[in-house]
ROVO-853851 format. One record per atom (N, C-alpha, C): residue number from 0; atom name; x, y, z. Coordinates in pm, 1 decimal. Layout:
ROVO-853851
R_NUM_CA_X_Y_Z;
...
end
This chain:
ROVO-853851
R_0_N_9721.2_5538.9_14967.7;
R_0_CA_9807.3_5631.7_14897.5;
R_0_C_9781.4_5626.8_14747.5;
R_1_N_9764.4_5536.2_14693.8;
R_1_CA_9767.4_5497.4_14555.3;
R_1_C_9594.0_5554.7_14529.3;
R_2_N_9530.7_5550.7_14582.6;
R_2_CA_9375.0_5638.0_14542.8;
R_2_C_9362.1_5770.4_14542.6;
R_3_N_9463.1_5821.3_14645.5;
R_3_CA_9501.4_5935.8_14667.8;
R_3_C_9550.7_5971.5_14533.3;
R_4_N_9659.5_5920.9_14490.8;
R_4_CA_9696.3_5963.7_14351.7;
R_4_C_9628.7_5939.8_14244.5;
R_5_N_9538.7_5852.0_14267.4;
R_5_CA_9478.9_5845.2_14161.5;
R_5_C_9378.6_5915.6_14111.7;
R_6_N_9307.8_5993.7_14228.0;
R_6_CA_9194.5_6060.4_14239.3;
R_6_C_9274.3_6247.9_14195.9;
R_7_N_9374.2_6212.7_14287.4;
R_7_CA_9457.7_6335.6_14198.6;
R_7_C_9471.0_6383.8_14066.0;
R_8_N_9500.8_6208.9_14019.8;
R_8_CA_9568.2_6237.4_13867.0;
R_8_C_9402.2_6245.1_13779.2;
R_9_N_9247.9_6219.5_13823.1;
R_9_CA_9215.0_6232.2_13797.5;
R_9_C_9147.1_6403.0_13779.1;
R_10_N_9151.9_6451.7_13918.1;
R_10_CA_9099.1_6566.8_13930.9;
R_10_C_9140.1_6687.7_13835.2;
R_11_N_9323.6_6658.9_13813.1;
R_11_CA_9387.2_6718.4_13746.0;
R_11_C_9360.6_6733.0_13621.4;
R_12_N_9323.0_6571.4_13560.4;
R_12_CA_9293.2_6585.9_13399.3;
R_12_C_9111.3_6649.1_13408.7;
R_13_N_9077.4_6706.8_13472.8;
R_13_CA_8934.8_6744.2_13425.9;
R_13_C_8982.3_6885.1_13486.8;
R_14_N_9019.6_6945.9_13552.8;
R_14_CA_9105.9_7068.3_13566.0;
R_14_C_9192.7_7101.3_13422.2;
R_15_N_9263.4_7034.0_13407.8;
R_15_CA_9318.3_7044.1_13285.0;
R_15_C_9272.5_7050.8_13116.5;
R_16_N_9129.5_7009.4_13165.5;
R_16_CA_9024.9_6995.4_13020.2;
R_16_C_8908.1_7088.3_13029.4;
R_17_N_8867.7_7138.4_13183.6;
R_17_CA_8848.3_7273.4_13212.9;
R_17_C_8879.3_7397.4_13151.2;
R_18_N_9001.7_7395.3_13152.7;
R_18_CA_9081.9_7531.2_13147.2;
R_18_C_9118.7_7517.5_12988.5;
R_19_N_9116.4_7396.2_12923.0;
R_19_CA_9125.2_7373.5_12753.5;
R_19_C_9028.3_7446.4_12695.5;
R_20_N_8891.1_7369.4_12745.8;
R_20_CA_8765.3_7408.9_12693.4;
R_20_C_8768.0_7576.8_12747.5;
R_21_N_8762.7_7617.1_12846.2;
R_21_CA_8747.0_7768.8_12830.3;
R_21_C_8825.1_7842.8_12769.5;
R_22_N_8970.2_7810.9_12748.7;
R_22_CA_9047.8_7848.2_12659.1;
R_22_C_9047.7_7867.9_12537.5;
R_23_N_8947.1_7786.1_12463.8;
R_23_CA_8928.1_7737.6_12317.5;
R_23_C_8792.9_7871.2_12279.9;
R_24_N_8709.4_7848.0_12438.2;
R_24_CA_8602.0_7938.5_12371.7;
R_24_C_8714.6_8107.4_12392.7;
R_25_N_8726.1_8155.4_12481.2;
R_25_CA_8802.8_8262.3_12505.0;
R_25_C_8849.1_8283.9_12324.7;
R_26_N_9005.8_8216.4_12299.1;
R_26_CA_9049.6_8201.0_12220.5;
R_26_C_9019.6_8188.8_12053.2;
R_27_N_8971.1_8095.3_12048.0;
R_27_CA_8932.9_8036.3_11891.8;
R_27_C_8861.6_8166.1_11822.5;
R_28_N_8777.9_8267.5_11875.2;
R_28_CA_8759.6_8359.3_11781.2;
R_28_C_8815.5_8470.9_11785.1;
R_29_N_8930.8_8472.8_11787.2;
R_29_CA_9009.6_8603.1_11780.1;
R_29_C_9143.4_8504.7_11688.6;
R_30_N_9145.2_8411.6_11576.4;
R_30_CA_9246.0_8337.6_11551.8;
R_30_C_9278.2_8375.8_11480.2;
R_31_N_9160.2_8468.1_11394.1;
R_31_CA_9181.7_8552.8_11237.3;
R_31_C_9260.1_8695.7_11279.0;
R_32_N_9184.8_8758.1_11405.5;
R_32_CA_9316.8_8880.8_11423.6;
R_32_C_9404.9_8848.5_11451.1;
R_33_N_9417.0_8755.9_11498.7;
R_33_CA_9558.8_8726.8_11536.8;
R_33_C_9653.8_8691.9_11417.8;
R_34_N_9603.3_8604.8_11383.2;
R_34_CA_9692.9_8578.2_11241.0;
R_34_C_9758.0_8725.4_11167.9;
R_35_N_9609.2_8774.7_11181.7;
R_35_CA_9601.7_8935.0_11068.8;
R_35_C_9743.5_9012.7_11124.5;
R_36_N_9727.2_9037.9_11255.9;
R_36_CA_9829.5_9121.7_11305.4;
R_36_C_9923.1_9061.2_11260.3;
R_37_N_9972.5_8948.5_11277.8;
R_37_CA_10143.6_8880.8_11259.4;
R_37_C_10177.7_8894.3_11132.5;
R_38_N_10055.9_8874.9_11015.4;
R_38_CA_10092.6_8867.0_10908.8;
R_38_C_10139.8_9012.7_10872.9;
R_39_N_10091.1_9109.0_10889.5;
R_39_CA_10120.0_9268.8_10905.5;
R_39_C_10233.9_9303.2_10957.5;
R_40_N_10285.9_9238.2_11063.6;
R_40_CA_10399.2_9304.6_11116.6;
R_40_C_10527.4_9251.3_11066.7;
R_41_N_10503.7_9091.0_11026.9;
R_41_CA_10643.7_9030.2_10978.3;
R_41_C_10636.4_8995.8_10840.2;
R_42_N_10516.7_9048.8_10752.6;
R_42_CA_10529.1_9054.8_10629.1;
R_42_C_10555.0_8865.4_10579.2;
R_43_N_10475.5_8801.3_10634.4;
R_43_CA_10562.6_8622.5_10570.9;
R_43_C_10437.4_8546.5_10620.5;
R_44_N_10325.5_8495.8_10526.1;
R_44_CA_10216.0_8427.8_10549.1;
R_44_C_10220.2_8284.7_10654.6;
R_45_N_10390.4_8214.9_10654.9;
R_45_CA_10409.4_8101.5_10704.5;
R_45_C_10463.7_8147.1_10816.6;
R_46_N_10562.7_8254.1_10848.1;
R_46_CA_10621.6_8297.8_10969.0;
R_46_C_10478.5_8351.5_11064.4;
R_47_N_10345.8_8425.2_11037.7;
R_47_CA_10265.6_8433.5_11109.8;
R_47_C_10223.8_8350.5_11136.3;
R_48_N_10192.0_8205.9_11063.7;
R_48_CA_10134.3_8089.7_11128.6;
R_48_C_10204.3_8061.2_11211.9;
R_49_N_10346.9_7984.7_11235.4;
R_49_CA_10424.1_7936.3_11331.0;
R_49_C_10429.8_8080.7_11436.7;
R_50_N_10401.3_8218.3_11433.9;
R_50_CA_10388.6_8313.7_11546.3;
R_50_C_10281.1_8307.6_11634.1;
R_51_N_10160.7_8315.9_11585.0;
R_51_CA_10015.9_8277.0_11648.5;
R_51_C_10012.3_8153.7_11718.8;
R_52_N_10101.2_8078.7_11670.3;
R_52_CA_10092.0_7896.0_11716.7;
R_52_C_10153.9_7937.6_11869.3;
R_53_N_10327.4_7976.2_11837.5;
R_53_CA_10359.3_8001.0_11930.5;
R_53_C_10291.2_8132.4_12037.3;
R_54_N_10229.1_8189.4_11994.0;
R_54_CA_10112.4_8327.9_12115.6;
R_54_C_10010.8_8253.7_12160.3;
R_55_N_9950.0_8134.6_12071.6;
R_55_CA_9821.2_8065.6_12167.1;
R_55_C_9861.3_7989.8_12274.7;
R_56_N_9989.3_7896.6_12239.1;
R_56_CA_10081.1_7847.3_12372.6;
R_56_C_10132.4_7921.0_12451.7;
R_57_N_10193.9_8006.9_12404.9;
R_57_CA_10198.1_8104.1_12544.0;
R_57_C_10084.6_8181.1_12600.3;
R_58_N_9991.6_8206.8_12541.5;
R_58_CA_9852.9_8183.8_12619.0;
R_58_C_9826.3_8123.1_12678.6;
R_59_N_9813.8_7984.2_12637.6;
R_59_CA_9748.3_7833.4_12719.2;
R_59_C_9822.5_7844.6_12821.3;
R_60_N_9978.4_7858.0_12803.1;
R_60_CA_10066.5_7825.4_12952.3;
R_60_C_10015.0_7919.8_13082.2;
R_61_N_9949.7_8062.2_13021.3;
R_61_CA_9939.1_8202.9_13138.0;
R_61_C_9832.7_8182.2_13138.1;
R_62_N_9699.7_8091.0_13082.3;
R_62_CA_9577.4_8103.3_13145.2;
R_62_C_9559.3_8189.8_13255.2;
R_63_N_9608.0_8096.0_13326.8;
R_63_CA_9584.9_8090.0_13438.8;
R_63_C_9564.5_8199.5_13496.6;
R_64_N_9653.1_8291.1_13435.9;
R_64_CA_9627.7_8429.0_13523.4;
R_64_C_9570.9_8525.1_13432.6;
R_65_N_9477.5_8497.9_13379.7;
R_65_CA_9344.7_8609.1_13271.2;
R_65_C_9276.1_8581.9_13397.4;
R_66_N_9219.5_8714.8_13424.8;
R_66_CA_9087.1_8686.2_13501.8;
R_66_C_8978.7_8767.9_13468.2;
R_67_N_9015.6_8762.0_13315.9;
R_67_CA_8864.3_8815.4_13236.8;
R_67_C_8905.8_8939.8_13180.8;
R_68_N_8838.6_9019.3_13113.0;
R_68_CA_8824.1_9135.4_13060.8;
R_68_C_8810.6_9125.1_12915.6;
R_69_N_8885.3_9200.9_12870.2;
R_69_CA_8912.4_9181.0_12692.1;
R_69_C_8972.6_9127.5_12598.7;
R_70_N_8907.6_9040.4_12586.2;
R_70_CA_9000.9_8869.1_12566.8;
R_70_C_9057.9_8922.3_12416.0;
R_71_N_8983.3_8973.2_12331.9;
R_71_CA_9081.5_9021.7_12195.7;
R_71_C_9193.6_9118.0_12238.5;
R_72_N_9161.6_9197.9_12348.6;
R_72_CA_9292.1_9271.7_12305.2;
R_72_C_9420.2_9207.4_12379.9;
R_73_N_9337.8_9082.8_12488.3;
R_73_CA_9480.1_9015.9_12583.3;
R_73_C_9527.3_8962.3_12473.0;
R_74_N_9509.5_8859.5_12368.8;
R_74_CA_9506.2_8800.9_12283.5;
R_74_C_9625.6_8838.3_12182.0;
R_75_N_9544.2_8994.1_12105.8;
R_75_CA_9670.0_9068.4_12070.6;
R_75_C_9808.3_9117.5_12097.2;
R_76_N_9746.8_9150.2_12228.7;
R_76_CA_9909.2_9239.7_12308.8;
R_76_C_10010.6_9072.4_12317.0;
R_77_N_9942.3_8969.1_12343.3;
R_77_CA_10082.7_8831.5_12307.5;
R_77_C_10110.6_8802.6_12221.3;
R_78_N_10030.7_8821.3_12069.6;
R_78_CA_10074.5_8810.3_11973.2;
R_78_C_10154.8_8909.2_11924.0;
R_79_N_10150.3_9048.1_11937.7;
R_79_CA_10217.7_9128.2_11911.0;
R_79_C_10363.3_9127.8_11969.1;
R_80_N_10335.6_9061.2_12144.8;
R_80_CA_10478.9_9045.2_12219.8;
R_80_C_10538.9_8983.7_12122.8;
R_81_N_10489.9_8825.6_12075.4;
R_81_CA_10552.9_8743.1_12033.6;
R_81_C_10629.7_8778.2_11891.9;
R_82_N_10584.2_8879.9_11797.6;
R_82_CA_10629.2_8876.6_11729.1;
R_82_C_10730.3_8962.0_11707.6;
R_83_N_10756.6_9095.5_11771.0;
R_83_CA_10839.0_9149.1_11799.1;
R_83_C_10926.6_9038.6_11868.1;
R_84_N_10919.2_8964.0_11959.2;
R_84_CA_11033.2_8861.8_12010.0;
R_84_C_11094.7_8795.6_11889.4;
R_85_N_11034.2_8728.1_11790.0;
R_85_CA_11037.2_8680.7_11662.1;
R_85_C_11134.2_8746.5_11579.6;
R_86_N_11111.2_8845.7_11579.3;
R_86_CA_11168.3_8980.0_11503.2;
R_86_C_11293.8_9033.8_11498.7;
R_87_N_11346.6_8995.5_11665.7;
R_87_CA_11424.6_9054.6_11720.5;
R_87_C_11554.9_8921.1_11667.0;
R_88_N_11415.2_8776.9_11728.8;
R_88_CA_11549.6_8667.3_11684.9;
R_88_C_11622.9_8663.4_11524.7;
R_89_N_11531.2_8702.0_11467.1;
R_89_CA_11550.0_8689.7_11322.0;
R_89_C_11637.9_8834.1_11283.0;
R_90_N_11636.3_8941.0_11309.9;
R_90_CA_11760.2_9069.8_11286.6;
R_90_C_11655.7_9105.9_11153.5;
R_91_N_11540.7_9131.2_11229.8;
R_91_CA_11415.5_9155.9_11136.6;
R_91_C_11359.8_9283.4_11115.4;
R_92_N_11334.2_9315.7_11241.1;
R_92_CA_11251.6_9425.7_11245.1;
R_92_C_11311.3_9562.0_11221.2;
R_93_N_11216.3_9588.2_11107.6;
R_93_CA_11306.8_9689.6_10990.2;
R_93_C_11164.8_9811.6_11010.6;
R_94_N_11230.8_9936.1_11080.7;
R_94_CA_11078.6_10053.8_11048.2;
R_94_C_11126.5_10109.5_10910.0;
R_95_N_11038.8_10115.9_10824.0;
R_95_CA_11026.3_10164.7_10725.4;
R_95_C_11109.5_10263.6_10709.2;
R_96_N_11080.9_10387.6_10789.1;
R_96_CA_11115.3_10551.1_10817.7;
R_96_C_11130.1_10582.8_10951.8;
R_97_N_11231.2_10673.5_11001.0;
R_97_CA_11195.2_10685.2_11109.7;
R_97_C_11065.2_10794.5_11153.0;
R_98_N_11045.1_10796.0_11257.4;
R_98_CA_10858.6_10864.2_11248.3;
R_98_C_10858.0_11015.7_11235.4;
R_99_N_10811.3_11104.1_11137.2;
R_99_CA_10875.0_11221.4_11100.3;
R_99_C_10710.9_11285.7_11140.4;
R_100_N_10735.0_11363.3_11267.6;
R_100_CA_10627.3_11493.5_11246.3;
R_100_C_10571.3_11554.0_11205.8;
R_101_N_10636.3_11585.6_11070.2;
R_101_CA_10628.4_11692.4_10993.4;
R_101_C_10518.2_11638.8_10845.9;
R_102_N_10486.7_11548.1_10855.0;
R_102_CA_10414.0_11478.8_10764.9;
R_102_C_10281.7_11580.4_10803.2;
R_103_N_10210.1_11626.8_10648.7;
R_103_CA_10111.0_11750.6_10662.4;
R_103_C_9971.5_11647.2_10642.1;
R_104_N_9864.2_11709.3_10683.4;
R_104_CA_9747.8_11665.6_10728.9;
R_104_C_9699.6_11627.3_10566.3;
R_105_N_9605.9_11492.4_10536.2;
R_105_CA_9585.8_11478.5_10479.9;
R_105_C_9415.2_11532.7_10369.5;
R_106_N_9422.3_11574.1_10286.7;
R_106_CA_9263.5_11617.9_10277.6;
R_106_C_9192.4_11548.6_10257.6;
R_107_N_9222.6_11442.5_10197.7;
R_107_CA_9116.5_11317.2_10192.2;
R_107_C_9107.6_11187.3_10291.6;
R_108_N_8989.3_11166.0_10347.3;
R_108_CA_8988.0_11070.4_10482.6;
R_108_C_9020.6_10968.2_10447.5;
R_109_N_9114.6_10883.0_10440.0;
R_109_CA_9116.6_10724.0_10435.7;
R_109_C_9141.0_10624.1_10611.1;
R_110_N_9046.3_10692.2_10619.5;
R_110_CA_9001.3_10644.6_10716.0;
R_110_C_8960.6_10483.3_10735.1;
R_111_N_8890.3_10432.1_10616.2;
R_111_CA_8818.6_10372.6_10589.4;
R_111_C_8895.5_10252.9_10487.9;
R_112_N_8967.3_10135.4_10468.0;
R_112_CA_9003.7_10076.1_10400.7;
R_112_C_8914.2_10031.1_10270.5;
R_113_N_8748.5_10057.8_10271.5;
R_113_CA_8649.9_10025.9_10221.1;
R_113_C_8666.0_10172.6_10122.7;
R_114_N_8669.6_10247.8_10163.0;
R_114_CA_8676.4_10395.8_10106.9;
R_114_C_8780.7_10395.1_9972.7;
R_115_N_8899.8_10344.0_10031.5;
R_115_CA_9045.4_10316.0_9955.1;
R_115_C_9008.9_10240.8_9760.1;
R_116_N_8924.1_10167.2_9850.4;
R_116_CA_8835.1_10081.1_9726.1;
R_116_C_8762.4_10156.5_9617.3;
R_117_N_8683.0_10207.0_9732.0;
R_117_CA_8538.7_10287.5_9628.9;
R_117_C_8605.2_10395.4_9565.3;
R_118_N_8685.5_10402.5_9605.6;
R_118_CA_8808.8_10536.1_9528.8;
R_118_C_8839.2_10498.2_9411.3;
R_119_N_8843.1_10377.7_9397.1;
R_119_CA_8924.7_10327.3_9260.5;
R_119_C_9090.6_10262.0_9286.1;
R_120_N_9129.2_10294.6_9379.9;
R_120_CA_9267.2_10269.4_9434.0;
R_120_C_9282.5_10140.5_9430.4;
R_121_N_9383.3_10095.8_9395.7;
R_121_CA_9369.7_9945.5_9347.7;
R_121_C_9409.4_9876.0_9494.9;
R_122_N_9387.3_9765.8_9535.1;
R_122_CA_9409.4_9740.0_9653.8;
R_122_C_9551.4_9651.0_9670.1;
R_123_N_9587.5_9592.9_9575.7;
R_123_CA_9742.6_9572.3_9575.0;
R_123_C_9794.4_9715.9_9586.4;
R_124_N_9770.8_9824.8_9573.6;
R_124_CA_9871.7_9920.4_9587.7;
R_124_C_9853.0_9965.7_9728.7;
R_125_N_9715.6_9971.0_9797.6;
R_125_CA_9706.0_9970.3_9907.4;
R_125_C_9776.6_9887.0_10043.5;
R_126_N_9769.8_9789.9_9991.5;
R_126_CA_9887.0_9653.0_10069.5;
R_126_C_10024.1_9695.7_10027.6;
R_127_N_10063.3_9741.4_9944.8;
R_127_CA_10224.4_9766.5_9972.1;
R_127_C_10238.9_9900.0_10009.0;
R_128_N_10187.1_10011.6_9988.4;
R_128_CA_10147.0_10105.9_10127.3;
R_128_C_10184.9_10095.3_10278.3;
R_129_N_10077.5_10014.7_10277.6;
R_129_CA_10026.6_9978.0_10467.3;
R_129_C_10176.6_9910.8_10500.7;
R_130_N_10235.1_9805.9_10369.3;
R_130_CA_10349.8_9722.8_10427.6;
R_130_C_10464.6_9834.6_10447.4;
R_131_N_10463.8_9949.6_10373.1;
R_131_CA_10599.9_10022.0_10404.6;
R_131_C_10568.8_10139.4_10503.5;
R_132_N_10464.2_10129.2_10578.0;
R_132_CA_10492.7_10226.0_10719.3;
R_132_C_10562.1_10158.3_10775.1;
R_133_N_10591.9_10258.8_10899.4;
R_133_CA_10702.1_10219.0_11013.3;
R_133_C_10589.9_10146.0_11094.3;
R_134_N_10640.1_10043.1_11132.7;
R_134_CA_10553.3_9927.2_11236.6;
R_134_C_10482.1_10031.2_11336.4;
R_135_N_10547.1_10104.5_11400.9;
R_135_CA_10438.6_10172.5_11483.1;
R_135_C_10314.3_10240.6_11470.2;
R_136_N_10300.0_10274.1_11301.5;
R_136_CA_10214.8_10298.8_11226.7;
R_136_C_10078.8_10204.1_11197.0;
R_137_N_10148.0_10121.9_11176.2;
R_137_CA_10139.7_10017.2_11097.6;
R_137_C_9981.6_9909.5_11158.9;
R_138_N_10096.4_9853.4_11339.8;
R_138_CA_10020.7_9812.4_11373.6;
R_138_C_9908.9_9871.4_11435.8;
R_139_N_9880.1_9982.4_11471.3;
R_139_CA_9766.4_10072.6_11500.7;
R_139_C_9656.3_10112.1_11378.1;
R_140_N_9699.3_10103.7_11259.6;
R_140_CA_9638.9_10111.5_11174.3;
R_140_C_9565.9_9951.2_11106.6;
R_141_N_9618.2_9849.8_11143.7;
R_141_CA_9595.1_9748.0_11111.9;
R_141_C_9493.8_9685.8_11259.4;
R_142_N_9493.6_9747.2_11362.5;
R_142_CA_9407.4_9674.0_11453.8;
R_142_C_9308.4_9782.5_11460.9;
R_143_N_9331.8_9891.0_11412.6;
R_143_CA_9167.3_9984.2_11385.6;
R_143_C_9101.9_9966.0_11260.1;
R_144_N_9174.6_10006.4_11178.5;
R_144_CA_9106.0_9954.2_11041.2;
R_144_C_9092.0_9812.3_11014.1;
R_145_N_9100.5_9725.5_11022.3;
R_145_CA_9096.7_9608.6_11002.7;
R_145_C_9060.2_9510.9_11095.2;
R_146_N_9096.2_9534.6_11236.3;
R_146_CA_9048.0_9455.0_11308.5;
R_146_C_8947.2_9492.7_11446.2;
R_147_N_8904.7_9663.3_11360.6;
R_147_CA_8815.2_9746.5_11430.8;
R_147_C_8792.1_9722.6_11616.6;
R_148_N_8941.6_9729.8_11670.2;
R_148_CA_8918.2_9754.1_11750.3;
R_148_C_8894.8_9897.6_11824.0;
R_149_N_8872.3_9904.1_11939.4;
R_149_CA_8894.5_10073.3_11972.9;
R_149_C_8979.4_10124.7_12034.8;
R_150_N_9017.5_10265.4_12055.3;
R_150_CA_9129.3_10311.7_12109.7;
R_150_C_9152.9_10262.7_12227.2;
R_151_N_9060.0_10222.9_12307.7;
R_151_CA_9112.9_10177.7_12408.5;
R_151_C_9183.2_10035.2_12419.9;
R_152_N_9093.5_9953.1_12321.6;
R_152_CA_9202.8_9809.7_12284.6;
R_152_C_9327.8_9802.5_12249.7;
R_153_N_9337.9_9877.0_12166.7;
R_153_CA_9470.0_9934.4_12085.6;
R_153_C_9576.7_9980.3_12213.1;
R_154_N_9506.0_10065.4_12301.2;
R_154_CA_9627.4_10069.2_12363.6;
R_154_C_9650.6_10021.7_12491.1;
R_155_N_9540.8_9923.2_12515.6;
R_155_CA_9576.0_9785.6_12584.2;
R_155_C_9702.5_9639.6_12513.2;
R_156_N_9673.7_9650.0_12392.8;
R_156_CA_9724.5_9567.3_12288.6;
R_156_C_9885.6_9639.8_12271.4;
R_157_N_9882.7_9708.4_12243.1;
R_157_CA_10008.9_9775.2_12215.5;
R_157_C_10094.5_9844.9_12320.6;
R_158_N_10037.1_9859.8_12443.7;
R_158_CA_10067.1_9921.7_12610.0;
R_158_C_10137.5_10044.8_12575.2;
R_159_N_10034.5_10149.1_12481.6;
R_159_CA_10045.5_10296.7_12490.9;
R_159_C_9942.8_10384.1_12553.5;
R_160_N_9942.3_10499.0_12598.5;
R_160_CA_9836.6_10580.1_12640.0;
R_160_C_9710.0_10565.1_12495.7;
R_161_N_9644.2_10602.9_12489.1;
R_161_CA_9550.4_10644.5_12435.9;
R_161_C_9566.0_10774.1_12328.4;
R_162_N_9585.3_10877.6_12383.0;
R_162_CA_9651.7_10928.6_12314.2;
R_162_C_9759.2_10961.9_12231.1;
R_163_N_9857.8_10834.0_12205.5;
R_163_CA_9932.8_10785.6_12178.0;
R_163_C_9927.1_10730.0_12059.0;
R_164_N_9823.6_10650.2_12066.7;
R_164_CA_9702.7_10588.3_11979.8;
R_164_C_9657.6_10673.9_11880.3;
R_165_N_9548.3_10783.4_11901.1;
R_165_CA_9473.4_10859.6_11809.9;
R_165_C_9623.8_10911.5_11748.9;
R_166_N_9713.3_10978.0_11801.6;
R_166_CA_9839.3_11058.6_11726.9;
R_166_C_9891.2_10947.7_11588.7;
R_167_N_9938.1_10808.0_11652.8;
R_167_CA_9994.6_10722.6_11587.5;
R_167_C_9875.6_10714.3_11453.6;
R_168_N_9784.9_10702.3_11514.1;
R_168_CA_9657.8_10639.9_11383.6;
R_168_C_9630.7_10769.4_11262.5;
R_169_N_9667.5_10893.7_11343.9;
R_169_CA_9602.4_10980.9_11236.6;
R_169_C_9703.1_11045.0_11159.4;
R_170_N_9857.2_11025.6_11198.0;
R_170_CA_9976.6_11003.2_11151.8;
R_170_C_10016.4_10871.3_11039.7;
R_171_N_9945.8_10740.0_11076.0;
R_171_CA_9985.2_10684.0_10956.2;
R_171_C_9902.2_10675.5_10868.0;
R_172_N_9763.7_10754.4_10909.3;
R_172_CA_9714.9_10719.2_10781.7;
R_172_C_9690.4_10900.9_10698.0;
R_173_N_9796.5_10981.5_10769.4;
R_173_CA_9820.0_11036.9_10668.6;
R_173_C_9935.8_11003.5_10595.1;
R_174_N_10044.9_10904.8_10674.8;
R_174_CA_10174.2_10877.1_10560.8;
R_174_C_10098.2_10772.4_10440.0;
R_175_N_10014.4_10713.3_10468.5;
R_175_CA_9924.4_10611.0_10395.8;
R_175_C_9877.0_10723.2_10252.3;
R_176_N_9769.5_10869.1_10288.2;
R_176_CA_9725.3_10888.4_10228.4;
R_176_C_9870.5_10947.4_10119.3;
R_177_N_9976.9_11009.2_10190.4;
R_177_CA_10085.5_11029.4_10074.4;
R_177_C_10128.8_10973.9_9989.3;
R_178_N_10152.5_10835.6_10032.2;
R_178_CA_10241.6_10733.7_9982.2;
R_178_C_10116.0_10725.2_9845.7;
R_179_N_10031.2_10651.9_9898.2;
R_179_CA_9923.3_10693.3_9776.0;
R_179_C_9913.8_10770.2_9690.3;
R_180_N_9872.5_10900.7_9722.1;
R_180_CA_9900.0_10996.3_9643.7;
R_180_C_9997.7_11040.5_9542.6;
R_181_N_10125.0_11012.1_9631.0;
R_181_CA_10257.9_10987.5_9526.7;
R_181_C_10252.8_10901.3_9441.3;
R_182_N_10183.3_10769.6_9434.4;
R_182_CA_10197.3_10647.1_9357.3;
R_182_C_10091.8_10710.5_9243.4;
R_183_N_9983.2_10750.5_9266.2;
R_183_CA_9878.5_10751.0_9189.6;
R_183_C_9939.1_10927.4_9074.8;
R_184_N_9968.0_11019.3_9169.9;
R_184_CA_10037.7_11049.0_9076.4;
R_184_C_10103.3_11047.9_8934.9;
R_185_N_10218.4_10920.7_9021.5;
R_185_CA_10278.3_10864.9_8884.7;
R_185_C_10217.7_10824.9_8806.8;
R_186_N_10127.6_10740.7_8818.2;
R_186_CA_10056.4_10599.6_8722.9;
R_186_C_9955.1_10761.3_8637.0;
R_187_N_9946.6_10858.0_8665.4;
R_187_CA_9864.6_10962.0_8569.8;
R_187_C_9957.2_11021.8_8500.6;
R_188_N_10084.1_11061.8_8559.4;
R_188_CA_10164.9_11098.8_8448.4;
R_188_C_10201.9_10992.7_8328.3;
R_189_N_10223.8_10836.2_8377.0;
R_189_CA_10216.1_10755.7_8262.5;
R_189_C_10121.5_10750.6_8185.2;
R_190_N_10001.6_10732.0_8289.9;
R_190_CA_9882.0_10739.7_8119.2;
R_190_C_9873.3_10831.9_8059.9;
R_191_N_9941.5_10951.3_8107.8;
R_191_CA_9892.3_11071.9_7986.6;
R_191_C_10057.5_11039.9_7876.6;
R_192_N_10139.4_11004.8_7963.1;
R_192_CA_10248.5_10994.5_7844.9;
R_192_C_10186.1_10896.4_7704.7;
R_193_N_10134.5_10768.3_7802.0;
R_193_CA_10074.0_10674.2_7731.6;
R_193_C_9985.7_10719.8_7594.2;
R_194_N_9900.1_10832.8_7648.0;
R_194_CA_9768.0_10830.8_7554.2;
R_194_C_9852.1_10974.6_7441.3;
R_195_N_9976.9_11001.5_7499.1;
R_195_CA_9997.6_11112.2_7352.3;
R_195_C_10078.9_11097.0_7267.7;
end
């Protein structure tokens, strides 16, 4: 009996260091989106660390039942669970606006967060932008632009249609290109006040 268990308790810990090690490879390179997303959605550099901590453990615990596919976007859609759970405990989750239709098509593509740059647009103004869409905006725009996934990840990650997706994405980044626009605006009416 006692070999029996012992051979058990052995089998278990190499089962158990099995499923570590594949976990780690799965895992460990998706640690930066992950972070990225949390830090995006709850706005608090230390609250995304302790969120991701808690999404890789609740990973590790559901191993078990991945049986492959798209390990960034499984990855995401728990971090994203988790932080909305987070969100909810904390009397957090604040949408910016509620999501208005009527927002008109933008003429210039900012498509491109790299673009935002070469524009001249200062990129602190760009980050408090992106931070005041409505999360549903927000995070679709932050896992395409930034963590270049594709529509179809996105709405594996976020468990919307697809089309759901392209609407949400081309919606916030026209509230993106406004909000901009409005800001930059201003800062030209000051310098011309400035320079007369």
């Amino acid at each position: 009996m006692r070999k029996l268990q012992s051979l058990y308790k052995r089998k278990t810990s190499l089962t158990d260091q099995n499923k570590t090690v594949r976990f780690e490879a799965i895992a460990l390179p998706h640690l930066g989106a992950s972070y990225n997303l949390a830090r995006w959605l709850v706005h608090n550099d230390h609250d995304a660390e302790d969120i991701v901590q808690e999404a890789y453990l609740r990973a590790f615990k559901f191993f078990g039942g991945y049986y492959g596919g798209d390990a960034k976007a499984w990855l995401l859609t728990i971090v994203r669970n988790t932080c909305y759970t987070w969100l909810q405990k904390n009397q957090a989750l604040r949408l910016a606006d509620p999501i208005d239709d009527t927002v008109n098509d933008a003429v210039v593509d900012f498509s491109d967060p790299e673009v935002l740059l070469l524009q001249g647009i200062d990129s602190e103004l760009v980050r408090h932008a992106l931070k005041d869409l409505p999360v549903e905006f927000r995070e679709v725009v932050v896992l395409r632009e930034m963590e270049g996934l594709s529509y179809k990840q996105i709405a594996e990650a976020v468990d919307i249609p697809i089309g759901t997706v392209m609407s949400r994405l081309k919606r916030g980044r026209n509230r993106l290109h406004a909000m901009l626009a409005t800001h930059m605006g201003k800062e030209d009416d000051n310098e011309l006040r400035r320079n007369a």
